[in-house]
Legacy VTK file of the C-alpha trace (Angstrom):
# vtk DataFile Version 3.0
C-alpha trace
ASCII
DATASET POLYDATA
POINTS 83 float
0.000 0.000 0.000
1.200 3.181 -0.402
0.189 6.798 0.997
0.934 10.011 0.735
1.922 11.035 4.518
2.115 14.735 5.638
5.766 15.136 7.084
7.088 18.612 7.532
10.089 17.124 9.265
12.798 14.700 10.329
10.665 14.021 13.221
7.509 13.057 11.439
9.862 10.580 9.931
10.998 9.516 13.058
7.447 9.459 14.421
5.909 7.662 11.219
8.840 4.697 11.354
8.155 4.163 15.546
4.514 3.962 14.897
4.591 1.253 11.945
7.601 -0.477 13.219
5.657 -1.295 16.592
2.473 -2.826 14.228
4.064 -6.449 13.321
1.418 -7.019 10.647
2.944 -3.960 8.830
6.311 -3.913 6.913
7.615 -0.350 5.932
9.348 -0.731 2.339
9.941 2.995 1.666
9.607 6.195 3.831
10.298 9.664 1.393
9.359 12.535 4.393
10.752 14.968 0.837
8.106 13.138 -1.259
5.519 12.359 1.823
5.363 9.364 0.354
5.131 5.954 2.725
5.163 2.261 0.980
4.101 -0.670 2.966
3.380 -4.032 2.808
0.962 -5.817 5.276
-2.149 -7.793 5.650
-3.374 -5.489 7.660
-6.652 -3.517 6.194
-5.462 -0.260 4.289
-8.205 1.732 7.227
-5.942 0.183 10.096
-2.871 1.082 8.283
-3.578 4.924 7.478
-4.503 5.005 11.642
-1.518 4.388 12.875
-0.342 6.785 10.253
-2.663 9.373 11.964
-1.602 8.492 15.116
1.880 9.044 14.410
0.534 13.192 14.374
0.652 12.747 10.477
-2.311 13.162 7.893
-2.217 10.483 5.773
-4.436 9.484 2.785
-4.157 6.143 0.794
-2.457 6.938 -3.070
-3.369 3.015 -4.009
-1.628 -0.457 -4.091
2.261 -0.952 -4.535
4.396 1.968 -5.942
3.494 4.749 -8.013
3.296 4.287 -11.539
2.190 7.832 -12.463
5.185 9.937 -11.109
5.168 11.830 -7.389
2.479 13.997 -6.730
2.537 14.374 -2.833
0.212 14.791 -0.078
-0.685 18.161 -2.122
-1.173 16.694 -5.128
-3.619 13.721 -3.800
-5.836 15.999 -1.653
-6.244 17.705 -4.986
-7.053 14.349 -6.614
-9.664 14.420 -4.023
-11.706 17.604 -4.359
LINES 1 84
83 0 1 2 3 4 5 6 7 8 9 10 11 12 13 14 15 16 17 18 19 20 21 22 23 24 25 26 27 28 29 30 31 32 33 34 35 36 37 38 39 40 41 42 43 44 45 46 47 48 49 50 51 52 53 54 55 56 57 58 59 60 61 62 63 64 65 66 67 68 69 70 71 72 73 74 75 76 77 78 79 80 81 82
């Protein structure tokens, strides 16, 4: 799965890795803070995953399954995919 994540700093980062590293049904693959961009794999439901996103302190919003194929758009760019 992979989401766009809103990290303004190292220690969103920080705070995104701590929060999916203590979920052991969730494997972080990728973490881009410049891209806010995360990339996970789990069996975990894709609802369950993007809360302990939020918990972390982060927005977060599902871009879709396995890496992007249509370039880096961002948090930005997905919450304008949205409205």
């Amino acid at each position: 799965l992979e989401f766009a994540v809103q990290m303004s700093c190292g220690g969103c980062a920080d705070a995104v890795r701590a929060a999916l590293d203590a979920a052991p049904d969730v494997k972080l693959l990728e973490l881009r803070p410049q891209e806010q961009s995360v990339l996970v794999e789990t069996t975990a439901a894709a609802e369950r995953v993007r809360e302990l996103l939020e918990n972390s302190g982060c927005r977060a919003v599902l871009k879709g399954m396995g890496g992007s194929s249509e370039g880096e758009r961002g948090f930005g760019g997905v919450l304008e995919g949205l409205g």
